[in-house]
VOZA-653643 format. One record per residue: x negated, z negated, y negated of N, C-alpha, C, O in turn. Coordinates in nm, 2 decimals, padded with zeros to 4 digits. Atoms other than C-alpha are relative to their C-alpha. Layout:
% residues N
<nc1->X nc3->Z nc2->Y cac1->X cac3->Z cac2->Y cc1->X cc3->Z cc2->Y oc1->X oc3->Z oc2->Y>
...
This chain:
% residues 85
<nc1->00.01 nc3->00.02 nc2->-00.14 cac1->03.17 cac3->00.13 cac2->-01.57 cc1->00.14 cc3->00.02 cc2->00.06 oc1->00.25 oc3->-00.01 oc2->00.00>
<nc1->-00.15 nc3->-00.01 nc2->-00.07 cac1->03.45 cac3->00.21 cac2->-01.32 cc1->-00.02 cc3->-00.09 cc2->00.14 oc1->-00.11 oc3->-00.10 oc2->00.22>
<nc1->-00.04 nc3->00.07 nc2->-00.11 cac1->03.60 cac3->00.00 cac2->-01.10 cc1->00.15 cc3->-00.02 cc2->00.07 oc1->00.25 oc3->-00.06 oc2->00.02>
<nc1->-00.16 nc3->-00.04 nc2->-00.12 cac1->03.89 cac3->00.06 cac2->-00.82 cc1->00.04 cc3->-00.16 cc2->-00.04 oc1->-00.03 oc3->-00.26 oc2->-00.02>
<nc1->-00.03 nc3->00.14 nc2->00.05 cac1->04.08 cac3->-00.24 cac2->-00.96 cc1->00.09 cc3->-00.05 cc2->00.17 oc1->00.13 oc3->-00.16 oc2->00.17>
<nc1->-00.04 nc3->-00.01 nc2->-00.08 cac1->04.23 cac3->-00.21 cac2->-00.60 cc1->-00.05 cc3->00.02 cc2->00.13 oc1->00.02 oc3->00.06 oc2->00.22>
<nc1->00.11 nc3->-00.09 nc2->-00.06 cac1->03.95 cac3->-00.13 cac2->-00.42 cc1->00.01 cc3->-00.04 cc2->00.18 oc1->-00.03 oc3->00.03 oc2->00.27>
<nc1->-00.02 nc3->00.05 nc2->-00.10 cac1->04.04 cac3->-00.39 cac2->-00.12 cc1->00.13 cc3->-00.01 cc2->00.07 oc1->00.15 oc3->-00.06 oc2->00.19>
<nc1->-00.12 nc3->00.00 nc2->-00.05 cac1->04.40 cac3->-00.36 cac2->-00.09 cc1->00.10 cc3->-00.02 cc2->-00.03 oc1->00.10 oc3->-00.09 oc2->00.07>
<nc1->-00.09 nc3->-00.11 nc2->-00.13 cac1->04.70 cac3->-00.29 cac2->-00.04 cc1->-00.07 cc3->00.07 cc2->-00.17 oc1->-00.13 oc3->00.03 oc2->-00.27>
<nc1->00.02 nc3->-00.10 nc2->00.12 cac1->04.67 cac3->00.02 cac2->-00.26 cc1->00.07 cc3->-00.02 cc2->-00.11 oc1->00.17 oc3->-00.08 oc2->-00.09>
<nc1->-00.07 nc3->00.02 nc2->00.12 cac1->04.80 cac3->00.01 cac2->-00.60 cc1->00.01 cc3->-00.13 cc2->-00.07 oc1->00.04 oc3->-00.14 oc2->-00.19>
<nc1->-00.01 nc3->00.15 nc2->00.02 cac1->04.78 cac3->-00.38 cac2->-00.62 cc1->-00.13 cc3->-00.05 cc2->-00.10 oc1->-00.24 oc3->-00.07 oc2->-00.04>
<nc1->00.11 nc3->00.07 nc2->00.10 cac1->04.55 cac3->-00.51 cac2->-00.91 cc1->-00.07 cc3->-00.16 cc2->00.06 oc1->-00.04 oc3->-00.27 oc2->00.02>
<nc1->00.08 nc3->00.15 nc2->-00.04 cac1->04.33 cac3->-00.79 cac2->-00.74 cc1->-00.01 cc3->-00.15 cc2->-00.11 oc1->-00.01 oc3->-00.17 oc2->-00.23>
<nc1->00.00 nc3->00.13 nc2->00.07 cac1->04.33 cac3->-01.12 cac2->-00.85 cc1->-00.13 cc3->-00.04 cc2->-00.05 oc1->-00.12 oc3->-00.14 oc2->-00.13>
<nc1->00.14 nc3->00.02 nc2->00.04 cac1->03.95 cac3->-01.14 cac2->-00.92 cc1->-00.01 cc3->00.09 cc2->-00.12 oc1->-00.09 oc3->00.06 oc2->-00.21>
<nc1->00.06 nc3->-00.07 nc2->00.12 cac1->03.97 cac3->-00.84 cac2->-01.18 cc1->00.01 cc3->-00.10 cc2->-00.14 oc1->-00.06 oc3->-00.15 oc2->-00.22>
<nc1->-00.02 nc3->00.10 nc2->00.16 cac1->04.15 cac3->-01.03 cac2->-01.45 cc1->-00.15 cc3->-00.14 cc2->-00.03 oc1->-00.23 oc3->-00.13 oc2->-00.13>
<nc1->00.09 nc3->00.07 nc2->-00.02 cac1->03.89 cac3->-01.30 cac2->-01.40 cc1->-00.14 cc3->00.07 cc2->-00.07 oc1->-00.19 oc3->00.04 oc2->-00.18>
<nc1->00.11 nc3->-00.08 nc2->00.05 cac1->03.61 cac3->-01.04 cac2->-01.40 cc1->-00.02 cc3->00.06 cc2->-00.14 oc1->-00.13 oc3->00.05 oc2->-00.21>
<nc1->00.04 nc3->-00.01 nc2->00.14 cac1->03.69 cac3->-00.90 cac2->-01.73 cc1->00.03 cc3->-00.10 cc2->-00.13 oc1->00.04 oc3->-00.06 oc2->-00.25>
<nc1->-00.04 nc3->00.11 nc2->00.09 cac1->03.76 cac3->-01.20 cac2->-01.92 cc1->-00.16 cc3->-00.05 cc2->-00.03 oc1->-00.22 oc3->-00.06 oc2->-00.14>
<nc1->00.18 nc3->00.03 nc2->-00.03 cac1->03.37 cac3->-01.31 cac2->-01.79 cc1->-00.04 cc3->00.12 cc2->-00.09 oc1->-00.04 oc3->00.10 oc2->-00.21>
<nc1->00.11 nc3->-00.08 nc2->00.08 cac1->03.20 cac3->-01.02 cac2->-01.93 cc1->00.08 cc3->00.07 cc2->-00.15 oc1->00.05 oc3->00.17 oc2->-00.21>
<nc1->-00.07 nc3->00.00 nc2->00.20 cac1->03.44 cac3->-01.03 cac2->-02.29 cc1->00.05 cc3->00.16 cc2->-00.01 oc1->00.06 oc3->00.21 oc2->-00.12>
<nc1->00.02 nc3->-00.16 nc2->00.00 cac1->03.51 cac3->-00.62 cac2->-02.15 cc1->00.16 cc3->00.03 cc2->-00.07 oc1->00.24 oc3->-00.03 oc2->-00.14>
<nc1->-00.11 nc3->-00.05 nc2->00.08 cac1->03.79 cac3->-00.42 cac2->-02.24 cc1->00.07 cc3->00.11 cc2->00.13 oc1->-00.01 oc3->00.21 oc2->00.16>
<nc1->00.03 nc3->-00.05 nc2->-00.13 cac1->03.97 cac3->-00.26 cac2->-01.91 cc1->00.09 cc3->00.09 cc2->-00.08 oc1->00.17 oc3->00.07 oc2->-00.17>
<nc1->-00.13 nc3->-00.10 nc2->00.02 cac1->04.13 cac3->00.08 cac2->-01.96 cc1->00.03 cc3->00.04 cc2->00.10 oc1->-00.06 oc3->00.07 oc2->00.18>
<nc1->-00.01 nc3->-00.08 nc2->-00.14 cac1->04.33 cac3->00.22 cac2->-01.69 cc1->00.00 cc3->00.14 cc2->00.02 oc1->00.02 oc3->00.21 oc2->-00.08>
<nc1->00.04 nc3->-00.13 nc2->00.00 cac1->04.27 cac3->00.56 cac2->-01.54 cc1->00.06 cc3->00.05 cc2->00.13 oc1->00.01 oc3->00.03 oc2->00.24>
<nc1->-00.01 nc3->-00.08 nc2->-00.13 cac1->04.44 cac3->00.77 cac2->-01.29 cc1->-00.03 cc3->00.13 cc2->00.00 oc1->-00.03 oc3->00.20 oc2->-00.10>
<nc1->00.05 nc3->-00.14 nc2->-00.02 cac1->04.32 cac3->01.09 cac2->-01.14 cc1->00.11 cc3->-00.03 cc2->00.14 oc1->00.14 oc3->-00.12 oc2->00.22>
<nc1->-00.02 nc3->-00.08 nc2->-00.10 cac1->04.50 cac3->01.30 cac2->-00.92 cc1->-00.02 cc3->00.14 cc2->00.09 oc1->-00.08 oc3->00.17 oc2->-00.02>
<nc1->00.06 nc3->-00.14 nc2->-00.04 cac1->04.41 cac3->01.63 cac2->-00.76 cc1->00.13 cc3->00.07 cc2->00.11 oc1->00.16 oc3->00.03 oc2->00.22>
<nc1->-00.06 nc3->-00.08 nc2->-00.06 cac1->04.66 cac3->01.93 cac2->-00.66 cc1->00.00 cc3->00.06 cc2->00.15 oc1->00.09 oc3->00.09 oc2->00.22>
<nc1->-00.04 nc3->00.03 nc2->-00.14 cac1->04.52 cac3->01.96 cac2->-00.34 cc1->-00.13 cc3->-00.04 cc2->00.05 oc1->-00.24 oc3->00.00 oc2->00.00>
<nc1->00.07 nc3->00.11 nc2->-00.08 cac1->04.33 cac3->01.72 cac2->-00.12 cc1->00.00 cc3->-00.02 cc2->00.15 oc1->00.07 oc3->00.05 oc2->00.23>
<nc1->00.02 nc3->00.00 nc2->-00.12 cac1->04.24 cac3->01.59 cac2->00.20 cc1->-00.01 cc3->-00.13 cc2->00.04 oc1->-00.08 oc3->-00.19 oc2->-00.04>
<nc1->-00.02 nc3->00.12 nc2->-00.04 cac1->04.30 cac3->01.26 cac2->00.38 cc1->-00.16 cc3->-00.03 cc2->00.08 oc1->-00.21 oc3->00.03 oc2->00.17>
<nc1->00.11 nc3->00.04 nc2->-00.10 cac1->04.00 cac3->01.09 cac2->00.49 cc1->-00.02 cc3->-00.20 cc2->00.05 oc1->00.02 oc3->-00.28 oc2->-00.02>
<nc1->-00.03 nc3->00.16 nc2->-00.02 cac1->03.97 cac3->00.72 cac2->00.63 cc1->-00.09 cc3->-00.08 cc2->00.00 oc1->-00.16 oc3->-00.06 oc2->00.10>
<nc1->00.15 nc3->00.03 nc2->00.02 cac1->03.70 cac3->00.52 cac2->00.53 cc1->00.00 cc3->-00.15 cc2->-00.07 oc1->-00.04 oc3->-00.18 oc2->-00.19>
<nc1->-00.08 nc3->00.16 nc2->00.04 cac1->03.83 cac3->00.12 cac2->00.52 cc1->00.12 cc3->00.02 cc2->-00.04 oc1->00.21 oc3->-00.07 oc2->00.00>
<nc1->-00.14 nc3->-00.07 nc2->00.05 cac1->04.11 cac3->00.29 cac2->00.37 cc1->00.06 cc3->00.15 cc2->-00.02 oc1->00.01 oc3->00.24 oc2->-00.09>
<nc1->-00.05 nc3->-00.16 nc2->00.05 cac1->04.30 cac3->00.58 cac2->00.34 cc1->-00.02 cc3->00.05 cc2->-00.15 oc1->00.01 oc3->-00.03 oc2->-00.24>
<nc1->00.13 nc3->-00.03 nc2->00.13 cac1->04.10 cac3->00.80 cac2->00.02 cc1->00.13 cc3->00.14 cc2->00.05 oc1->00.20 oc3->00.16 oc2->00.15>
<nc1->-00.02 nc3->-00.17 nc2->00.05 cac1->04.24 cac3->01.15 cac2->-00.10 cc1->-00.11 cc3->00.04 cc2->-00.04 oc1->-00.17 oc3->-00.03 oc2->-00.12>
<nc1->00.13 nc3->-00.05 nc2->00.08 cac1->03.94 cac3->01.36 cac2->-00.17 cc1->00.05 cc3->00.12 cc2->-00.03 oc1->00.14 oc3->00.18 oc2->00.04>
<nc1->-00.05 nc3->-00.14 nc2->00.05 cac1->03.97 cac3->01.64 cac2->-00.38 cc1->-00.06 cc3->00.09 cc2->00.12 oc1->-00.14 oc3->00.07 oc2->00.21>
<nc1->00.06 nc3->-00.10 nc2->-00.10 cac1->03.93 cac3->01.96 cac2->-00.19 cc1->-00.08 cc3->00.12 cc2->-00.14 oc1->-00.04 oc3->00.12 oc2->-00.26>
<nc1->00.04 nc3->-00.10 nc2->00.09 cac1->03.71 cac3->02.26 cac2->-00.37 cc1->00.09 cc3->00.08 cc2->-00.06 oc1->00.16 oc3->00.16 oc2->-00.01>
<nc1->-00.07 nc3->-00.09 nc2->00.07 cac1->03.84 cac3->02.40 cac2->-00.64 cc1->00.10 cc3->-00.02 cc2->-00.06 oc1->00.16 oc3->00.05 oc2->-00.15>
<nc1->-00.08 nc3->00.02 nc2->00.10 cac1->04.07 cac3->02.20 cac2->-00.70 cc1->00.05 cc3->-00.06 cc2->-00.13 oc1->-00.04 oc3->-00.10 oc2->-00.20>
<nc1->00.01 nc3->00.02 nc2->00.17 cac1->04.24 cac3->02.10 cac2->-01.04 cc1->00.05 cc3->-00.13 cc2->00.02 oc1->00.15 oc3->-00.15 oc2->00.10>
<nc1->-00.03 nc3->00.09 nc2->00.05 cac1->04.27 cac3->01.74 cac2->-01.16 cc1->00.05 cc3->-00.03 cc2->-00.12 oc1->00.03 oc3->00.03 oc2->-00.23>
<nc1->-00.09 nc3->00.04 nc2->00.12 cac1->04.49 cac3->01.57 cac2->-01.36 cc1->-00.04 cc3->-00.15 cc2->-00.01 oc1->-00.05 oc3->-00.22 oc2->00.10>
<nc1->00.09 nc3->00.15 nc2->00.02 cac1->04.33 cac3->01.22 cac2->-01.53 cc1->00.07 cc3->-00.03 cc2->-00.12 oc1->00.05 oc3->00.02 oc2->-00.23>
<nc1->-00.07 nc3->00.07 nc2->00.08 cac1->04.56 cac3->01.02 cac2->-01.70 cc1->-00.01 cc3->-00.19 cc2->-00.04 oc1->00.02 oc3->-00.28 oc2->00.03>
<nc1->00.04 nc3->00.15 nc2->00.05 cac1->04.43 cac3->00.69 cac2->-01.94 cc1->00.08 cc3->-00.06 cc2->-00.08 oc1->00.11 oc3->-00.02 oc2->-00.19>
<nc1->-00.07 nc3->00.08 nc2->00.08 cac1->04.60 cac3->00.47 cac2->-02.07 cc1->-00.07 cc3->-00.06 cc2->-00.09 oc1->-00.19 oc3->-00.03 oc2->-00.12>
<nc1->00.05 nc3->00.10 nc2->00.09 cac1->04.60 cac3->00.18 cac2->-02.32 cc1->-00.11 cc3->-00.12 cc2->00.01 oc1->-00.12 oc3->-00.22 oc2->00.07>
<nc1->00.16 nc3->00.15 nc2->-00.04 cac1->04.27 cac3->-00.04 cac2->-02.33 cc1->00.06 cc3->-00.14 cc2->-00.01 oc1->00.11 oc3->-00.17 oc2->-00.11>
<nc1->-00.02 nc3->00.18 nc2->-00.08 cac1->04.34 cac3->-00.44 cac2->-02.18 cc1->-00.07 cc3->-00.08 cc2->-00.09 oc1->-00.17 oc3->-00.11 oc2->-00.02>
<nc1->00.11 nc3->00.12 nc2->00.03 cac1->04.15 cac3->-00.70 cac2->-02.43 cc1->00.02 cc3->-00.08 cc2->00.12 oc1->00.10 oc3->-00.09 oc2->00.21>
<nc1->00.01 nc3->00.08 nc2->-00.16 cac1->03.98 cac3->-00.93 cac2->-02.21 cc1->00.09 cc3->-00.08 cc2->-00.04 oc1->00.17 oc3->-00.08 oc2->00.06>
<nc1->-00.10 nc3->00.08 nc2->-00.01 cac1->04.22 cac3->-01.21 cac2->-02.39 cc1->00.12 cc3->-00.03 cc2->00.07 oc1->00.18 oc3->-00.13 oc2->00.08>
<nc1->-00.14 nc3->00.01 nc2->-00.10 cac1->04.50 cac3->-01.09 cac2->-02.14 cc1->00.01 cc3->-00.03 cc2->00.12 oc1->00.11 oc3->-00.04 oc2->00.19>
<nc1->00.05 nc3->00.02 nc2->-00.11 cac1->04.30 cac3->-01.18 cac2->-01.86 cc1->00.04 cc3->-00.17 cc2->00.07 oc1->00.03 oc3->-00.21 oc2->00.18>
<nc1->-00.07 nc3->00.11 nc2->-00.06 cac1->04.47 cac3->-01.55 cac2->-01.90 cc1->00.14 cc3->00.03 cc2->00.05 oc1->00.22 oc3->-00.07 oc2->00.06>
<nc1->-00.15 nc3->-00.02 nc2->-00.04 cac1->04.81 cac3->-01.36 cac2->-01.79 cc1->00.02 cc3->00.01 cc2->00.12 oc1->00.13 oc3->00.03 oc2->00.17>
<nc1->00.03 nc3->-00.03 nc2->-00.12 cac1->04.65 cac3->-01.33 cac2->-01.48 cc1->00.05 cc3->00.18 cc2->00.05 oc1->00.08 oc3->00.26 oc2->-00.03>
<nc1->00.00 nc3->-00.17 nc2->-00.03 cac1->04.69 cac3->-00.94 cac2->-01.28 cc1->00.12 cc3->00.07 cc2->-00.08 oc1->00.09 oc3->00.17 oc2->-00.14>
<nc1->-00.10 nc3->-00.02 nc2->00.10 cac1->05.01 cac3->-00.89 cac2->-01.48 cc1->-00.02 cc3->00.13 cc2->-00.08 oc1->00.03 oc3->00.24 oc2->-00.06>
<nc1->00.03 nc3->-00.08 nc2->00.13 cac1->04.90 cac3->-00.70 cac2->-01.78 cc1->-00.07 cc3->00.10 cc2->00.07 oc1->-00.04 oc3->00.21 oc2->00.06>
<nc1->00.08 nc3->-00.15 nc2->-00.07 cac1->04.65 cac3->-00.48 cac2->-01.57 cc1->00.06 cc3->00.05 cc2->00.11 oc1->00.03 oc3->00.16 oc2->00.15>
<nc1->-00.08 nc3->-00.09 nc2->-00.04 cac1->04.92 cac3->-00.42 cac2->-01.34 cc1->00.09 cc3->00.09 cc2->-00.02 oc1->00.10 oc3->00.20 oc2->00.04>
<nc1->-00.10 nc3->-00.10 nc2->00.10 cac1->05.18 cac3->-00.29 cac2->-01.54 cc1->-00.04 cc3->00.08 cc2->-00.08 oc1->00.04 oc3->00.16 oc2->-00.13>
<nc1->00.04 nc3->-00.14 nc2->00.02 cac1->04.94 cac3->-00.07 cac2->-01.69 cc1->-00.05 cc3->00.06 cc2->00.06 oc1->-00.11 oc3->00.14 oc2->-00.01>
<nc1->00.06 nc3->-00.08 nc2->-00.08 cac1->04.80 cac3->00.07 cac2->-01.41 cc1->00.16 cc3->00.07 cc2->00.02 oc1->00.19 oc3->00.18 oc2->-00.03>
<nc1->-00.12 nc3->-00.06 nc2->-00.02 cac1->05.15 cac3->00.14 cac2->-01.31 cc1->00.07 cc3->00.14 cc2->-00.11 oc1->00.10 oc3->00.26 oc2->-00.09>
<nc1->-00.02 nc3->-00.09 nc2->00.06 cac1->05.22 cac3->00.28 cac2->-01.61 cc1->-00.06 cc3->00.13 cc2->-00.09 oc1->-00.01 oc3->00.20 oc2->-00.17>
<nc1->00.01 nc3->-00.12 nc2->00.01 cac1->05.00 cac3->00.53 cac2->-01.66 cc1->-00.04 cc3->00.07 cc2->00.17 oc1->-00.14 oc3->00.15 oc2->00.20>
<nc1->00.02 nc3->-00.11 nc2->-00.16 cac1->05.02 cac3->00.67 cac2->-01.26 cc1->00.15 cc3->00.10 cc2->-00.09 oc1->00.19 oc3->00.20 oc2->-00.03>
């Protein structure tokens, strides 16, 4: 399952409910960025990049989160979201 760990705001910020969330269901988060060469701004609760046709993405995953880090609170899933943008 994917989930915008960010999904409500500001952008880039790991919510305080994720860690929570996967600790509950015992999961395993890995982080994932996609970006796309060229795109298009659209506004839709928040400003979104959508790919445009045709173009080429780049999807970069990182290292998988046991849920155990989820007592570190957003921490650990922010510093790897960070680090693999």
């Amino acid at each position: 399952m994917g989930i915008a760990v960010d999904g409500h705001g500001p952008y880039g910020r790991v919510g305080d409910a994720f860690p929570r969330l996967v600790e509950s269901a015992g999961a395993v988060a890995v982080p994932v960025a996609v970006v796309a060469d060229r795109s298009s701004k659209v506004w839709a609760r928040a400003m979104l990049d959508v790919p445009r046709r045709g173009a080429r993405l780049a999807i970069a995953v990182g290292d998988a989160i046991p849920a155990d880090a989820a007592g570190a609170g957003p921490a650990p899933f922010q510093s790897a979201l960070v680090e693999v943008r």
